[in-house]
C-alpha positions in Angstrom: 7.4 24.3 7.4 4.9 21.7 6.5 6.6 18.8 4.3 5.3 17.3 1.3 2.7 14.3 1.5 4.8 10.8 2.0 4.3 7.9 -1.0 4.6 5.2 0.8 5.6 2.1 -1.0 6.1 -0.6 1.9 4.1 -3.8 1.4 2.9 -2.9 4.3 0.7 -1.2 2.4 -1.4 -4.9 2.6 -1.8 -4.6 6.0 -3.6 -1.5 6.0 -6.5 -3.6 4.2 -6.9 -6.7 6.7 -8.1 -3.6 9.3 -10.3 -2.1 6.2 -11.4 -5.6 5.8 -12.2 -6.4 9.4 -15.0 -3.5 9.0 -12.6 -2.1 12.3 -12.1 1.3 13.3 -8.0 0.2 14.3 -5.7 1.7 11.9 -1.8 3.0 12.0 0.1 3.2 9.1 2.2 6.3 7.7 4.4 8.8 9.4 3.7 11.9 10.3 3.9 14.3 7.5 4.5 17.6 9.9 8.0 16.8 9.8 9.2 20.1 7.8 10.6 20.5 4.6 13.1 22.2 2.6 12.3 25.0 0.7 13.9 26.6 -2.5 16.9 28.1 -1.8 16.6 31.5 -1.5 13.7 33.7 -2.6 13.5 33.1 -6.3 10.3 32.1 -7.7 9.8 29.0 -9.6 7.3 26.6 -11.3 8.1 23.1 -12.0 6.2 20.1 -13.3 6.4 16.5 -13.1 4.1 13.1 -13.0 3.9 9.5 -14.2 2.1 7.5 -16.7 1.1 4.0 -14.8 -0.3 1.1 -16.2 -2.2 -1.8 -14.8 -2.9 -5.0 -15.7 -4.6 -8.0 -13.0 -5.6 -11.6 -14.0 -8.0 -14.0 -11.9 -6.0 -16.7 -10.7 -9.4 -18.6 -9.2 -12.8 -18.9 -10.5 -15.8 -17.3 -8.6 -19.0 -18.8 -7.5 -21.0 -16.2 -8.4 -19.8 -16.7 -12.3 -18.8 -19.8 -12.2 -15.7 -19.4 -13.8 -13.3 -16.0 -14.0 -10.1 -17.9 -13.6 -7.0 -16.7 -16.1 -9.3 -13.7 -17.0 -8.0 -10.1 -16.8 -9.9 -8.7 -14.1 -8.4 -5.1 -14.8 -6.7 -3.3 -17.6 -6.4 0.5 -16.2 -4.2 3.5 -16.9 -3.4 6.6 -15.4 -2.1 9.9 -15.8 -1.2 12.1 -12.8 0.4 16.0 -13.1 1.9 17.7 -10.8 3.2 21.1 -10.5 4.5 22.9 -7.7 4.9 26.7 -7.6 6.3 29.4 -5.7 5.3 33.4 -5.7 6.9 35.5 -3.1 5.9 34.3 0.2 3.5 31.8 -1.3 4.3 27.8 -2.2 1.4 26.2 -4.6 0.7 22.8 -4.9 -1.4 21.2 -8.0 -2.2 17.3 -8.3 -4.5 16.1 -10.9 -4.6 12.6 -11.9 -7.2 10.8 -14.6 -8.3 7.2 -14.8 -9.4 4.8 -17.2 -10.0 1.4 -17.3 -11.1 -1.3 -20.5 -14.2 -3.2 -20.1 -13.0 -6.6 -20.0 -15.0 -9.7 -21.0 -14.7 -10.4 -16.8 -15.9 -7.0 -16.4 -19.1 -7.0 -19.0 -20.0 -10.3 -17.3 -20.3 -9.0 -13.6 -22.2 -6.0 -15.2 -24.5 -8.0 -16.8 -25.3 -10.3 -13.5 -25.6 -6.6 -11.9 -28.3 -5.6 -14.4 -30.2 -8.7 -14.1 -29.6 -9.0 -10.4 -30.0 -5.0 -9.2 -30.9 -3.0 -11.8 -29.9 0.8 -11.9 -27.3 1.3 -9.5 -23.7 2.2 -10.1 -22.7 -1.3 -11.2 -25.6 -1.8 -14.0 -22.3 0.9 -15.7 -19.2 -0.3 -14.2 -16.9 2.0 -16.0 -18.3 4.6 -13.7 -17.0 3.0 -10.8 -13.2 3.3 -12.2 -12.9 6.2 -14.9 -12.4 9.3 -12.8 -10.7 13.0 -13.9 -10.3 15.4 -11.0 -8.1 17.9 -8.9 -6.7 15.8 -6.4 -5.0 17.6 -4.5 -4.2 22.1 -4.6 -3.2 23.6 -1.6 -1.2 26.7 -0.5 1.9 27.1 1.8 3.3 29.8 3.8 5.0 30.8 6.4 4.3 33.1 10.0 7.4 33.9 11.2 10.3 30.8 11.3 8.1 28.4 14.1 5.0 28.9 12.3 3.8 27.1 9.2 0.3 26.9 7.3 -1.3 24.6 4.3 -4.5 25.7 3.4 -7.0 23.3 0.5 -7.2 20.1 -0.3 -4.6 17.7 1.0 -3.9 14.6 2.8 -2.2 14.8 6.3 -0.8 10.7 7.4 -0.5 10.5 11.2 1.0 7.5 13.7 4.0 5.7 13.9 3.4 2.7 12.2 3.8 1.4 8.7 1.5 -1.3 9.2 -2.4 -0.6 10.4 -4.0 3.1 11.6 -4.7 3.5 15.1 -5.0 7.7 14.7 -3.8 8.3 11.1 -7.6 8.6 10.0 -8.3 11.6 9.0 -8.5 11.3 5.3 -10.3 7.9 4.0 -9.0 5.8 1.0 -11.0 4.8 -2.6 -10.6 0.3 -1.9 -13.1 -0.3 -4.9 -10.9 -0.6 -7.9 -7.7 -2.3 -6.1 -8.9 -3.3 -2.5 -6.3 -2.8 -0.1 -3.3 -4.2 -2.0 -2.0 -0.7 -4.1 1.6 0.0 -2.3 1.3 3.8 -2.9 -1.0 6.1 -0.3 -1.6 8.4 -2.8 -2.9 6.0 -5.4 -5.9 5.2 -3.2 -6.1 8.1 -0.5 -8.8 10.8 -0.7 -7.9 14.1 0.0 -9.4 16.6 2.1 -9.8 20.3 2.2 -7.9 21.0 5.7 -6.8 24.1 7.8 -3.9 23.0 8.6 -1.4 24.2 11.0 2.2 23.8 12.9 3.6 25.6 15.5 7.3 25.1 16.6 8.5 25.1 20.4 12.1 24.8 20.3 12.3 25.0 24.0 10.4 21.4 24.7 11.6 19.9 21.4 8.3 19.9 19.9 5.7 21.0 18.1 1.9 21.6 17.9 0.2 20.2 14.4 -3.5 21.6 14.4 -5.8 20.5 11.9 -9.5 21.7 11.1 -11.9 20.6 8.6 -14.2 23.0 7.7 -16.6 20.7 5.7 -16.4 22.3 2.4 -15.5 18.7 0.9 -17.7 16.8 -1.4 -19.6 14.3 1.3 -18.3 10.7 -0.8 -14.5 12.3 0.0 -15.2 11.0 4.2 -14.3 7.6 5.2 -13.5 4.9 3.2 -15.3 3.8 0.1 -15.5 -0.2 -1.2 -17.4 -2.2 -3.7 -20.6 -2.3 -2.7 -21.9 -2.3 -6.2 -21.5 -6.0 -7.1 -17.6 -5.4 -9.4 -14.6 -7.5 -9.0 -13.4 -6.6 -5.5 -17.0 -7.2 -4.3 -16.5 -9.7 -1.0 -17.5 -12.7 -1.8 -20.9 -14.0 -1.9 -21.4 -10.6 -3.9 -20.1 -10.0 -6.9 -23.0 -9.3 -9.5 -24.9 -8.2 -6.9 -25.3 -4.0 -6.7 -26.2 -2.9 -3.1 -26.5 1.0 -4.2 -29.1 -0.4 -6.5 -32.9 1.2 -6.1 -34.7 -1.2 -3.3 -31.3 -2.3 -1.6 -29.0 0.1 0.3 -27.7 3.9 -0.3 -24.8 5.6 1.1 -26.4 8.4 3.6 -23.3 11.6 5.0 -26.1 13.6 6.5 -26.9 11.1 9.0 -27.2 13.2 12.7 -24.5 11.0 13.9 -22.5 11.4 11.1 -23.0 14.7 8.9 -20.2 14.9 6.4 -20.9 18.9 6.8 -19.5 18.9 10.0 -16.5 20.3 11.1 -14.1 17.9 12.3 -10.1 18.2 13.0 -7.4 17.5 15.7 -4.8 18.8 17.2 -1.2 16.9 17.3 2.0 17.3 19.7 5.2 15.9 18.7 8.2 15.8 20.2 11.7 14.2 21.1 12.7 13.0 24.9 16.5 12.1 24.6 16.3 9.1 21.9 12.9 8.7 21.9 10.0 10.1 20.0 7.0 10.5 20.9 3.5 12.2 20.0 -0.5 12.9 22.1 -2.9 13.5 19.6 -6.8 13.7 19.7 -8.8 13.7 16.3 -12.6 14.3 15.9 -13.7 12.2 12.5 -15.8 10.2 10.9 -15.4 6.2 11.6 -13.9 5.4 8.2 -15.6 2.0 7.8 -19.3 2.3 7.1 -21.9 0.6 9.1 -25.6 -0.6 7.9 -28.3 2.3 9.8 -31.2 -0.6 9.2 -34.6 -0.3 8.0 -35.7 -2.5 10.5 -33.6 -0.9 13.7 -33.2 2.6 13.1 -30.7 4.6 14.7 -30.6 7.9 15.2 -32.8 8.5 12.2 -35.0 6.4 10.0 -32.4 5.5 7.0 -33.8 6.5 3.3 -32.7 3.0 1.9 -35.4 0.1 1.6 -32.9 -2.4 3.6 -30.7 0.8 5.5 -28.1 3.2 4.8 -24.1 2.8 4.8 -23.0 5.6 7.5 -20.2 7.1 8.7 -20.8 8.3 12.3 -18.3 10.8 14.4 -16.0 9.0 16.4 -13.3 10.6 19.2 -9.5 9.3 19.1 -7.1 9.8 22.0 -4.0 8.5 20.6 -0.2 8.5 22.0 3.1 6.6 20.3 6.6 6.1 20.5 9.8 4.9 18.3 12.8 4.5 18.7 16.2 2.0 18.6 17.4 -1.0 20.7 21.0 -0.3 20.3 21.3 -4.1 21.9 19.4 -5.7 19.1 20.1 -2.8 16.6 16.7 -2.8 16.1 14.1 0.2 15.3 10.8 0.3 17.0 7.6 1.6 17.1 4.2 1.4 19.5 1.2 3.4 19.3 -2.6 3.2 21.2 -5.6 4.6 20.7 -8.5 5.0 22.6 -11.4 5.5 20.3 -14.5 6.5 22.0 -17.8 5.6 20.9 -17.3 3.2 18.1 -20.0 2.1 16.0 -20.9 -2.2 15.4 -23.5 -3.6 13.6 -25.5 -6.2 15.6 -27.6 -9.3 15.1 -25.7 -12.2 13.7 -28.3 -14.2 13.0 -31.0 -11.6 12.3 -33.9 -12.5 10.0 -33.0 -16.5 10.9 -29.5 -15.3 9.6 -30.4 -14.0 6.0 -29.5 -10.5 6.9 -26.6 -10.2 9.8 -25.7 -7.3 11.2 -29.3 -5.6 10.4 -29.9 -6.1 14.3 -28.9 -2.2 14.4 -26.0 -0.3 15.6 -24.6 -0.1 19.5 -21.3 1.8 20.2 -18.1 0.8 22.3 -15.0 2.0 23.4 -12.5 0.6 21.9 -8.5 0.3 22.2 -6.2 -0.8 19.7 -2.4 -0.8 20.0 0.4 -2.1 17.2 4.3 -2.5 17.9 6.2 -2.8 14.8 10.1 -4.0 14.6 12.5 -3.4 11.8 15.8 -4.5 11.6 18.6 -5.0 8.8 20.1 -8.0 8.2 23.9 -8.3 6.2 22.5 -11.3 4.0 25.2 -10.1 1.4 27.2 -13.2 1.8 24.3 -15.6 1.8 22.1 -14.3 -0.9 23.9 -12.3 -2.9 22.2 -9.2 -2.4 24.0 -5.4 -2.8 22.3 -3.9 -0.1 20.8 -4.7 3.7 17.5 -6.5 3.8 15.0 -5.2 5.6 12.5 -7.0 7.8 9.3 -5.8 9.7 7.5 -7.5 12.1 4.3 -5.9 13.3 1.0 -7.2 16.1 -2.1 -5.1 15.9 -4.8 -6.0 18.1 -8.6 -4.5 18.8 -10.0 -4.6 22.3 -13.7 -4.1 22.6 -14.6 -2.6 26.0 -17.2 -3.5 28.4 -17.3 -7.0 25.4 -20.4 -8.7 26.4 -21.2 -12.1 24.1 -24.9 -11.0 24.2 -24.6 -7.8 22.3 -24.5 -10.0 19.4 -21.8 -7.4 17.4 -20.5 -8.6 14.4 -17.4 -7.9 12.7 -19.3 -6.3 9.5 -22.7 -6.4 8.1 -23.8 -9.1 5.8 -21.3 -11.4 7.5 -22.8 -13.2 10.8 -19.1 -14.1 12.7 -19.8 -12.9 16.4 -16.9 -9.9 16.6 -14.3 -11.1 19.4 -13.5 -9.3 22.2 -9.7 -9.2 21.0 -8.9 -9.2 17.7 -5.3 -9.7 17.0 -3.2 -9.7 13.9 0.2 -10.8 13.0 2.4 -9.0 9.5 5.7 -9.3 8.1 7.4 -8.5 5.2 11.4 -8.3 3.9 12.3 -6.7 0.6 15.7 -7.8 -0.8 17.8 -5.7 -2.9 19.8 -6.8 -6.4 21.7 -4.8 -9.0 22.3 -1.8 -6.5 18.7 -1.7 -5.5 17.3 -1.8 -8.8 15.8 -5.0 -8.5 13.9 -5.5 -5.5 11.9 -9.0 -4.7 9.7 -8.8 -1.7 7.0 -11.0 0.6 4.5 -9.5 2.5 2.5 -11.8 5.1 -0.3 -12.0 7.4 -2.5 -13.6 10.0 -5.3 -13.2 11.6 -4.7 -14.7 15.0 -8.2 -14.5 16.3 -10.2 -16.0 12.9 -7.4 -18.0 11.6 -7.6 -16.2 8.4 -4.3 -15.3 6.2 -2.8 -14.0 3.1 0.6 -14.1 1.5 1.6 -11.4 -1.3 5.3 -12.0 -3.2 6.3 -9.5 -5.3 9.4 -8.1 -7.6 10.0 -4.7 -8.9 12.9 -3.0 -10.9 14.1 0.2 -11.4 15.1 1.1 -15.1 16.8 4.1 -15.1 15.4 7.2 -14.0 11.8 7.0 -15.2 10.7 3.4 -15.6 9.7 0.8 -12.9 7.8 -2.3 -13.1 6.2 -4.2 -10.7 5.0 -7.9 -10.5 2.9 -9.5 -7.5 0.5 -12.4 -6.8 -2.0 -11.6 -4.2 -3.1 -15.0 -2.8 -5.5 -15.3 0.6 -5.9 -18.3 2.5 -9.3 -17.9 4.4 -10.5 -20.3 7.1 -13.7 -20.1 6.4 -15.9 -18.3 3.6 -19.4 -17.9 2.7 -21.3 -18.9 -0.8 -24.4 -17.3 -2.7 -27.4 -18.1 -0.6 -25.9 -19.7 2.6 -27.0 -18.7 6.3 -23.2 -18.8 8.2 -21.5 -17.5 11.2 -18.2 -18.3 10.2 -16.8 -16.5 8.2 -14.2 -14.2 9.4 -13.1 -10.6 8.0 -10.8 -11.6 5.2 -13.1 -14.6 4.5 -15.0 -12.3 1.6 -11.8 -12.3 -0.2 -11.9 -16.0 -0.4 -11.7 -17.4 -4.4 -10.2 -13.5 -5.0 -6.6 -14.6 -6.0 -4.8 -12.4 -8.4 -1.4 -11.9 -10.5 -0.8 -8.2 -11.1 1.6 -6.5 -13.5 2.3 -2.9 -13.7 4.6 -0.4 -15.3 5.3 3.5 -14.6 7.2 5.9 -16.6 8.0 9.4 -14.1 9.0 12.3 -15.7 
């Protein structure tokens, strides 16, 4: 039967936003969720409950040049409440998620909303709670059973596919929420928007495998597609744009009924999986929406004349042939994973030094094939002698890289819009992290790593957790980026590579979660 959705709480979590940031279509990180599950034993019927209460609090560890100043000021205060209850009735398992959000509006806060009401009036950030305070249904969907090799969930879910815990190369099928915590929250489900799917598995005990179907009618609201970011001038603006509301009347909206890129549409995939001796492997196709946004300009239409005074943000259809495998070295005693994925028809902006450079990327929009392929390798280490630890530490390594197709220099494509770096024909990244485990894995310190090879760009993210008891855990991480080059308020540039806009971003984070 179908299994419940995976939290994932790697750091590799982090990694997932250098591809967000990179504007790039690449991605790869979660398992597949298809895996099968264990039901209640026997035929009893049952309701149970549960959640968490989380807390968050962030602090600026750098001043900004849009404010001049921001440093040692708490650049979020949030809370949460998420409940969850899981049912069953005869045949029939129910699933209920709802979570609400709230944040405080800090002094850091009040100041970006007032530079977004003088700067761009009467968009979403002119009221910047509206951007974070959120109470909704995440998630309700039913499960059930056709016989023992068939399995169904019907409503609104997320489904994580690939083989990675790093970047997505074919797990794109739902998009994730970046504007109130980037890239950097460790848990999927804090940040992942879920989709009403069709979904469907079909066991074939005979080839050790099974067929994962998934259809998307198009019944979801159309902001639930593809990733969202802060585009509305708050703190996780990129930088030159904090204060600055690109949603605002006279700027930029956010079009899903573009021709290329309806969010109506039915999309979906289909998914085999299966085992070949001691290694597994999967072949999937998916039909979805490119889950970065790209600028349809006012000034080079495509496909349709964009309602925007400057363009639209849109999310055109994109095709994804994927295949992966993982596996161990017995030699090195070593687990590994590689995936590809040929995505077809992949949407760049163009025009890095359009308008003499004061708008890059408005050039308009030309497609290309792209392929992009990770291999990840974990291993434990016995560093119980050396550092004390109760447990095996675990270390990741993992290379992503993006390969442009038919890449000719005098396309002009640029990594993102608003940015004029000249995208590279490869595009190659480098992660790591280790988490080391005290007090019978109750206290875990952990560093998460990364570079971008191509741009020289990099970030480094240590971080410490512990486990009180059953229902309390805390968590404390600095998220610190080193970019090579970055780009100030008013300045023509073409240097500035993808994790360039989180230049002078530096935070320390603190947060704390009681589970019941």
């Amino acid at each position: 039967m179908l299994s419940k959705r995976k939290q994932r709480r790697s750091p590799g979590r982090t990694a997932l936003g250098v591809v967000a940031a990179l504007g790039m279509t690449g991605s790869a990180l979660a398992a597949d969720e298809q895996e099968g599950a264990a039901t209640q034993a026997g035929t009893d019927n049952y309701l149970r409950l549960g959640g968490y209460v989380r807390t968050w609090a962030s602090m600026n560890l750098q001043d900004h040049p849009e404010t001049n100043g921001g440093a040692g000021q708490l650049s979020m205060l949030r809370g949460a409440l998420q409940l969850n209850a899981d049912a069953k009735t005869g045949p029939l398992r129910w699933t209920l998620v709802g979570r609400a959000d709230r944040e405080y509006r800090t002094p850091y806060l009040r100041e970006l909303e007032s530079l977004n009401q003088a700067n761009s009036p009467g968009g979403p950030g002119s009221s910047i709670l509206g951007l974070y305070n959120q109470t909704e249904l995440r998630e309700y969907f039913v499960d059930f059973d056709v016989g023992p090799l068939t399995h169904f969930r019907i409503g609104k879910q997320s489904v994580a596919w690939g083989e990675t815990d790093f970047f997505h190369l074919t797990d794109l099928i739902n998009g994730y929420d970046f504007r109130w915590r980037s890239f950097l929250e460790r848990e999927n489900d804090e940040v992942r928007k879920p989709l009403f799917l069709i979904n469907g598995k079909f066991e074939v005990p005979p080839l050790d495998g099974a067929v994962q179907v998934i259809v998307r009618p198009g019944l979801d609201r159309q902001r639930d597609i593809g990733n969202t970011y802060d585009l509305s001038g708050s703190r996780w603006a990129s930088q030159p744009n904090k204060g600055i509301d690109f949603l605002a009347p006279g700027f930029l909206t956010n079009n899903y009924r573009h021709p290329n890129g309806n969010a109506n549409d039915v999309t979906g995939g289909v998914r085999w999986t299966g085992l070949a001796g001691p290694v597994n492997y999967a072949l999937s196709y998916l039909n979805t929406f490119k889950p970065d946004p790209v600028v349809n300009s006012a000034f080079a239409p495509w496909g349709a004349k964009p309602d925007g005074a400057l363009g639209d943000f849109i999310h055109p259809k994109i095709n994804v042939f994927g295949a992966s495998i993982s596996g161990e070295i017995p030699a090195l005693d070593t687990v590994y994973a590689a995936e590809v994925a040929y995505q077809r028809n992949v949407p760049y902006n163009l025009g890095s030094g359009f308008m003499g450079g004061a708008l890059p990327g408005f050039g308009g929009i030309k497609t290309k094939d792209v392929v992009v392929t990770s291999l990840r390798l974990d291993k434990q280490l016995r560093l119980m002698d050396l550092l004390g630890t109760s447990e095996n530490t675990l270390v990741s390594l993992q290379v992503f890289d993006t390969w442009i197709q038919r890449f000719d220099r005098a396309d002009d494509l640029v990594y993102q819009a608003g940015f004029g770096k000249p995208a590279s024909r490869h595009t190659t990244l480098l992660t790591g992290f280790f988490t080391l485990n005290y007090l019978n894995s109750r206290l875990n310190p952990g560093l998460a790593v990364g570079w971008d090879m191509t741009n020289g760009d990099a970030f480094v993210i240590p971080s410490i957790e512990y486990k009180l008891g059953d229902h309390w855990r805390f968590l404390a991480e600095a998220d610190i980026f080193f970019p090579r080059h970055q780009k100030y308020p008013g300045q023509v540039e073409r240097s500035t590579g993808p994790l360039g806009g989180f230049a002078h971003n530096n935070q320390f984070l603190v947060r704390a979660t009681y589970q019941f």
